[in-house]
C-alpha positions as CSV (number, residue, x, y, z in Angstrom):
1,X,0.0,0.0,0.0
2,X,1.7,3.4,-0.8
3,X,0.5,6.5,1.4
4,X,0.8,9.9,0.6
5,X,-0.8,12.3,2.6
6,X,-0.7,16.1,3.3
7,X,-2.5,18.2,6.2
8,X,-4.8,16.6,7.9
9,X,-6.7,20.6,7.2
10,X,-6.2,20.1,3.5
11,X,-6.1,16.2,2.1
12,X,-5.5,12.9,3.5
13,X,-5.2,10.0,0.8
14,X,-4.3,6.7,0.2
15,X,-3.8,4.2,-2.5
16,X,-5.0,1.0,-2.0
17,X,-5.6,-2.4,-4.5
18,X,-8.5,-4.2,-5.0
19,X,-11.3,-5.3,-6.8
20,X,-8.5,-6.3,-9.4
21,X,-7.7,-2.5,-9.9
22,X,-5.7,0.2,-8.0
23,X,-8.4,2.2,-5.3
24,X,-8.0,5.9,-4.5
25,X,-9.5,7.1,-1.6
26,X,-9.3,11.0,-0.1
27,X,-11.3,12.8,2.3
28,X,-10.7,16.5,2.9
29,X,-10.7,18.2,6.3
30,X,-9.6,17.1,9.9
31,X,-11.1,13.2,10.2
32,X,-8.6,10.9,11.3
33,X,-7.2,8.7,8.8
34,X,-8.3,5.2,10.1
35,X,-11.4,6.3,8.3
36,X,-9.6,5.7,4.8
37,X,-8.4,1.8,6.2
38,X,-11.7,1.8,7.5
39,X,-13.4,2.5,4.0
40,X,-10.8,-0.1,2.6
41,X,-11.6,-2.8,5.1
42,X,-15.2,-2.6,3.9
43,X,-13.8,-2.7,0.3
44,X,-12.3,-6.3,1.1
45,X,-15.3,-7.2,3.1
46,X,-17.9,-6.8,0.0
47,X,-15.1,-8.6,-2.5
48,X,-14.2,-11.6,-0.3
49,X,-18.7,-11.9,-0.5
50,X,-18.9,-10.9,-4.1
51,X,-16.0,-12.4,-5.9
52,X,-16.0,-15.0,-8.5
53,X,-12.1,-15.1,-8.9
54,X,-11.7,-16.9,-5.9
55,X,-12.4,-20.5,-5.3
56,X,-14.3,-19.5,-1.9
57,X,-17.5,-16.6,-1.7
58,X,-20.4,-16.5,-0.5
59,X,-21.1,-15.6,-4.6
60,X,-19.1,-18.6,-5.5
61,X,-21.4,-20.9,-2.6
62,X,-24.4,-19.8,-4.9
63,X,-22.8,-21.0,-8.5
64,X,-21.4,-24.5,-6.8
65,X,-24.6,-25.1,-5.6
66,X,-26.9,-24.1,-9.3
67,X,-29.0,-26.7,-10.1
68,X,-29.3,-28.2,-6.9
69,X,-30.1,-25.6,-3.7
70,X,-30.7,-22.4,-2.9
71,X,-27.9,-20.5,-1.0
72,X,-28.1,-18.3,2.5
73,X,-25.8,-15.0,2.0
74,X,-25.5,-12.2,3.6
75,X,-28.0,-9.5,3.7
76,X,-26.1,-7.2,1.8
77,X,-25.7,-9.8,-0.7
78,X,-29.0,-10.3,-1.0
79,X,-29.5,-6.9,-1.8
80,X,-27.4,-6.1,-4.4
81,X,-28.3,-9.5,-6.2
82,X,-32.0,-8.1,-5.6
83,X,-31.2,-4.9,-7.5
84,X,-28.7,-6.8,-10.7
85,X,-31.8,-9.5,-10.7
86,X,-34.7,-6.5,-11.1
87,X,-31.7,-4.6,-13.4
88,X,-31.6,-7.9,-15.7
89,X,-35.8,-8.5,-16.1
90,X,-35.6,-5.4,-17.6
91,X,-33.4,-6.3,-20.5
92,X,-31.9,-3.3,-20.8
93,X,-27.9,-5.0,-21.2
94,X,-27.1,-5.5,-17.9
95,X,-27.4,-9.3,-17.0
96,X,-26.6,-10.8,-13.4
97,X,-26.3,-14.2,-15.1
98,X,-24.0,-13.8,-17.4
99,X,-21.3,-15.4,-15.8
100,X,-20.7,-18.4,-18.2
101,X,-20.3,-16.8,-21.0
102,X,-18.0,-13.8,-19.5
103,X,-15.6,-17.0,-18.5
104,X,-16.1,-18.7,-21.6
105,X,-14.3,-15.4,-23.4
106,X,-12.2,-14.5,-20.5
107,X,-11.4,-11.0,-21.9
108,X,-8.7,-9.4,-20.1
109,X,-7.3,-12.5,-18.5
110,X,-4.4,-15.0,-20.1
111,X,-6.4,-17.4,-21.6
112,X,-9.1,-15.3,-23.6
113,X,-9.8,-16.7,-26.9
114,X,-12.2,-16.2,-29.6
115,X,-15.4,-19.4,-28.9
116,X,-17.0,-21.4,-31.5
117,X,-20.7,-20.7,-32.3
118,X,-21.4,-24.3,-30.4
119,X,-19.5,-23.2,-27.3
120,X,-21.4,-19.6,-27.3
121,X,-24.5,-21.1,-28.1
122,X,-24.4,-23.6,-25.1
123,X,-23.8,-21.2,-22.9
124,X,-26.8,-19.1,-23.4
125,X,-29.0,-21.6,-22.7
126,X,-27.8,-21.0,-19.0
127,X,-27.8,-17.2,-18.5
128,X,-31.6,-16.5,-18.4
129,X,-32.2,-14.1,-15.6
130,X,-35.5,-15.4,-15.1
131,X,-33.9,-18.5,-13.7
132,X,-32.4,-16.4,-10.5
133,X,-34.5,-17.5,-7.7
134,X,-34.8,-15.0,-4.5
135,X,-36.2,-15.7,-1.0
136,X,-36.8,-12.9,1.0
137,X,-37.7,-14.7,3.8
138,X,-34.9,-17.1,4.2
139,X,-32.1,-14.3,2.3
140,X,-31.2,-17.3,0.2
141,X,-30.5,-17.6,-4.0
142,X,-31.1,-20.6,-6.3
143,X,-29.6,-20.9,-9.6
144,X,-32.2,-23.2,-11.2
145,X,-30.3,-24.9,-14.3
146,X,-26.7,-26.5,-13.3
147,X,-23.5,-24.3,-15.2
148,X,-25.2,-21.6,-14.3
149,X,-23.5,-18.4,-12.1
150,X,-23.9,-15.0,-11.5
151,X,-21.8,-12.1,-11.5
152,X,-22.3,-8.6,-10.3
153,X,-18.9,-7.7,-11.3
154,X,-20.8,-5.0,-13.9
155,X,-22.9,-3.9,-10.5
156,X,-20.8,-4.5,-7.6
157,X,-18.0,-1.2,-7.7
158,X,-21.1,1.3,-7.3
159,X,-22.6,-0.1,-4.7
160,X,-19.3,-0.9,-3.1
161,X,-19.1,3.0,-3.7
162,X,-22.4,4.0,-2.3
163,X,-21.8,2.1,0.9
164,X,-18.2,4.0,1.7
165,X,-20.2,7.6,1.6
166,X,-22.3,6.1,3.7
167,X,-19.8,4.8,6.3
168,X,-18.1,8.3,6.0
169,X,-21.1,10.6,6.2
170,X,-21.8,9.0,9.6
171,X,-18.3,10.0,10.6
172,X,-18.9,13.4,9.7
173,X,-16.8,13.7,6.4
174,X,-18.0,16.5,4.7
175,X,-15.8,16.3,1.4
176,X,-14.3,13.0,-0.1
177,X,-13.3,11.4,-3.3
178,X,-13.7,7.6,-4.0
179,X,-12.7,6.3,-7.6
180,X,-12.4,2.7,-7.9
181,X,-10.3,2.2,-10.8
182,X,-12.1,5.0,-13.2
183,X,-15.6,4.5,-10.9
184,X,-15.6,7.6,-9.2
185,X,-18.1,9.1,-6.4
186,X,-17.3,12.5,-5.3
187,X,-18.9,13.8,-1.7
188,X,-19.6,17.8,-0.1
189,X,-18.2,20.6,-1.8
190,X,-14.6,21.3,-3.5
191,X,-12.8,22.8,-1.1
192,X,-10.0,23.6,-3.8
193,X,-12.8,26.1,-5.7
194,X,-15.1,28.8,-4.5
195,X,-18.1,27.9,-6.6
196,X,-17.8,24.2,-4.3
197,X,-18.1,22.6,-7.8
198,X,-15.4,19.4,-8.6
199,X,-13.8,19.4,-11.9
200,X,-13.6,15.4,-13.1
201,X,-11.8,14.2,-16.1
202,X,-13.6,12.7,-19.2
203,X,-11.1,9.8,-20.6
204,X,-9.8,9.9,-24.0
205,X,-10.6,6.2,-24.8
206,X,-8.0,5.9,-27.5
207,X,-4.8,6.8,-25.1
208,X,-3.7,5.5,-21.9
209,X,-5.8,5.8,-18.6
210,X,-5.1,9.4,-17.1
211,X,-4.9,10.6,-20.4
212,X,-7.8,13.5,-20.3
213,X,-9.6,15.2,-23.1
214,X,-12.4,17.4,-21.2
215,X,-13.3,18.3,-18.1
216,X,-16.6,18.5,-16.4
217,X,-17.6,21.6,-14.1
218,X,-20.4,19.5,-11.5
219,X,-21.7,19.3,-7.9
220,X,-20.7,16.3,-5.8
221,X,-21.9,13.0,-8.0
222,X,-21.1,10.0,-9.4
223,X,-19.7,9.5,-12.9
224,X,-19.1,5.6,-14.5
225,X,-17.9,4.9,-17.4
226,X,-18.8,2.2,-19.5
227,X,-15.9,1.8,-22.2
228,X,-14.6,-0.8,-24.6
229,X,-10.9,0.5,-25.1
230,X,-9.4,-0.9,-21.6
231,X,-10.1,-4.8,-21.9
232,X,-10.2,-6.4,-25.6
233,X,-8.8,-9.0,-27.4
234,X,-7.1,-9.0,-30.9
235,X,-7.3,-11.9,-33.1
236,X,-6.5,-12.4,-36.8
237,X,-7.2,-8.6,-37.2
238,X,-10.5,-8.2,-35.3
239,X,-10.4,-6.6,-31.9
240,X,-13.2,-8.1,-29.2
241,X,-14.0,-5.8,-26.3
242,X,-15.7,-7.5,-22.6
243,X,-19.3,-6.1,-22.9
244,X,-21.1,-9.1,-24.1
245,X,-24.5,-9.1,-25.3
246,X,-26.5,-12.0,-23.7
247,X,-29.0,-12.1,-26.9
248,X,-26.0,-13.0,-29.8
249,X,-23.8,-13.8,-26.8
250,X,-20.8,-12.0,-28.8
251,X,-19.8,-7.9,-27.8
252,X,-22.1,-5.7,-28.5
253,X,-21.6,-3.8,-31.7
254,X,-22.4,-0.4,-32.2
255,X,-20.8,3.1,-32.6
256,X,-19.7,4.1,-29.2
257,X,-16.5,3.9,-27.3
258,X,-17.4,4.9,-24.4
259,X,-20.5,6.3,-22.3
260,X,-19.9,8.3,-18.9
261,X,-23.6,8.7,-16.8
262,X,-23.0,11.7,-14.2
263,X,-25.6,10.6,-10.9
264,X,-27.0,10.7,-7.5
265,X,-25.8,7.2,-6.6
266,X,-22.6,4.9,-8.3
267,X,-24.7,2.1,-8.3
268,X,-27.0,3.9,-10.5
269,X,-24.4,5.1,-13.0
270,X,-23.5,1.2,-12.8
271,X,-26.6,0.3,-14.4
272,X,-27.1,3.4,-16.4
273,X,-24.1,3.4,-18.4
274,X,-24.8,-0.4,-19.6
275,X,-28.4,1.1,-20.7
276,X,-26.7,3.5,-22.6
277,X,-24.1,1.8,-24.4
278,X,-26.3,-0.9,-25.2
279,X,-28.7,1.3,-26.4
280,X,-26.2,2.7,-28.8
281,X,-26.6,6.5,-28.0
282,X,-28.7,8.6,-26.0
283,X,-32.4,7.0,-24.8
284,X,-35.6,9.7,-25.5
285,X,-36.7,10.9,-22.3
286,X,-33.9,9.2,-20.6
287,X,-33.1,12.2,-18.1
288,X,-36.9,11.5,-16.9
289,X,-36.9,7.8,-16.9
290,X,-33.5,7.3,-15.2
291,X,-33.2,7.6,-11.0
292,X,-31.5,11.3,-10.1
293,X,-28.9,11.2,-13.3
294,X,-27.3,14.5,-13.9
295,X,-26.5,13.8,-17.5
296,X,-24.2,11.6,-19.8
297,X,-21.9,11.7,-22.3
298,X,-21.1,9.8,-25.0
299,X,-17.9,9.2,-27.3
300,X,-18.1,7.5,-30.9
301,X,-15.4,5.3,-32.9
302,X,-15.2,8.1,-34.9
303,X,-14.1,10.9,-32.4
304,X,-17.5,12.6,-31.8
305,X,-19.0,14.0,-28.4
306,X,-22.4,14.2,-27.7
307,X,-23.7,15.5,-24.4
308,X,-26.9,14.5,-22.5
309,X,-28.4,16.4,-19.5
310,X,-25.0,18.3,-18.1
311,X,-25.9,21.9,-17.8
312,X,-24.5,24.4,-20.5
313,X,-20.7,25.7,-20.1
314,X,-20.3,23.0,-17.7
315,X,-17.9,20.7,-20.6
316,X,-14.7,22.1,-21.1
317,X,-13.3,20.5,-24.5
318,X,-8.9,21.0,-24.6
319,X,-8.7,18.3,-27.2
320,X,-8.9,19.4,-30.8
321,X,-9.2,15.9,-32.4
322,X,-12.5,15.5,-31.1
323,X,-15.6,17.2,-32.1
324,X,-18.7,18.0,-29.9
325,X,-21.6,17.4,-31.9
């Protein structure tokens, strides 16, 4: 773990790993500092539950046991599988069950590979969300059909997210950043501008992460990014990104590189930003159908911006081989 910290009146921060990606965590004024290990213990506590890289999770109990019993978990397991389950029925992208068929790709991890058609189309017959089972009562999951699993690895950062402003609004934080690995969640005012409005960095998805090509002007939210340009695979001169579509059970194609939601709550961006993308480009109405969303903006293959919701003057463009629309 590397530390760097400054006043305790100005910044403390601390750099932390998990989730499979490096975790940023500041809060500004005079807490004590535990409250960043604190934040961090309840990062490992949610992945050693959630995790389906590990042999052992209470995740992992639920896929070992599919097609044969349902699973007690925790309550805050329950939860979130409550929320990616009602996500999933609404067919919107965003499937809890499509754990087979992210393993049978395995993009981003040493062994990804293109599938045949007759692996791919085996494995949709077992990621129907309709097959999730909950029990309220009894807190417990069944996966009905065996080979089936779930993931909430496209879910799981913004609630993780959520639940640290929680833990550090009831310590009296006033102002904090939280950005797990590009899943940010911004809390209280900017004490680094009079206006109390937080600049954050829109990613130029053809470059390296950090790499910035606007900046957005906003109150305290949440912005997730849902991106193809950080985990593909390249095969016989085709490039495959990770967001796979459970209907064709290949990526989803369309024009977009990227789509950043601005929100209330991470969780919702989570879910938001998987609408969008799968959508293609911006939703009718979406600003009224969507749960407190500030806005959204999207980025084509083809270098465009188009901007949803954020208010005018509030996108700062300092990179001329893009064009806002």
């Amino acid at each position: 773990m590397k530390i760097s910290m400054t006043k305790a009146t100005e910044a403390q921060h601390r750099t932390y790993y998990g989730l499979g990606t490096k975790i940023d965590l500041t809060i500004f004024g005079t807490q004590s500092p535990t409250l960043l290990d604190k934040a961090n213990d309840l990062i490992s506590g949610y992945e050693d539950r959630l995790t389906i890289n590990r042999t052992e999770s209470e995740l992992m109990s639920v896929n070992d046991a599919a097609g044969q019993s349902p699973v007690a978990v925790s309550s805050s397991t329950f939860a979130l599988t409550k929320l990616a389950v009602k996500t999933s029925l609404q067919h919107d992208g965003f499937n809890a069950s499509i754990g087979p068929l992210v393993k049978l790709w395995d993009i981003g991890f040493s062994d990804a590979h293109v599938p045949d058609d007759a692996s791919i189309k085996d494995h949709l017959k077992v990621i129907d969300p309709t097959d999730i089972v909950l029990d309220d009562q009894d807190q417990t999951i069944f996966l009905k059909k065996a080979g089936m699993e779930l993931d909430l690895g496209g879910i799981a950062k913004g609630y993780i997210a959520d639940r640290i402003r929680d833990l550090w609004r009831s310590a009296g934080v006033r102002a904090g950043m939280i950005n797990l690995g590009g899943n940010v969640l911004i809390m209280g005012s900017s004490p680094k501008h009079l206006d109390g409005d937080w600049r954050i960095g829109v990613q130029n998805p053809f470059a390296e992460r950090g790499d910035n090509i606007a900046a957005i002007q906003i109150e305290a939210c949440s912005a997730v990014t849902s991106g193809i340009y950080e985990r593909h695979l390249d095969v016989d001169g085709k490039s495959y990104h990770h967001i796979l579509d459970s209907q064709t059970g290949y990526p989803r194609q369309n024009n977009l590189v990227s789509v950043t939601v601005f929100s209330k709550d991470s969780v919702v961006g989570e879910i938001e930003t998987t609408r969008l993308f799968f959508a293609g480009g911006p939703i009718p109405n979406w600003m009224e159908t969507a749960d407190n969303v500030y806005g959204a903006i999207f980025i084509t293959k083809d270098k465009e911006i188009q901007i949803v919701g954020l208010p005018e003057g509030s996108f700062h463009l300092f990179n001329d081989d893009f064009t806002v629309l």
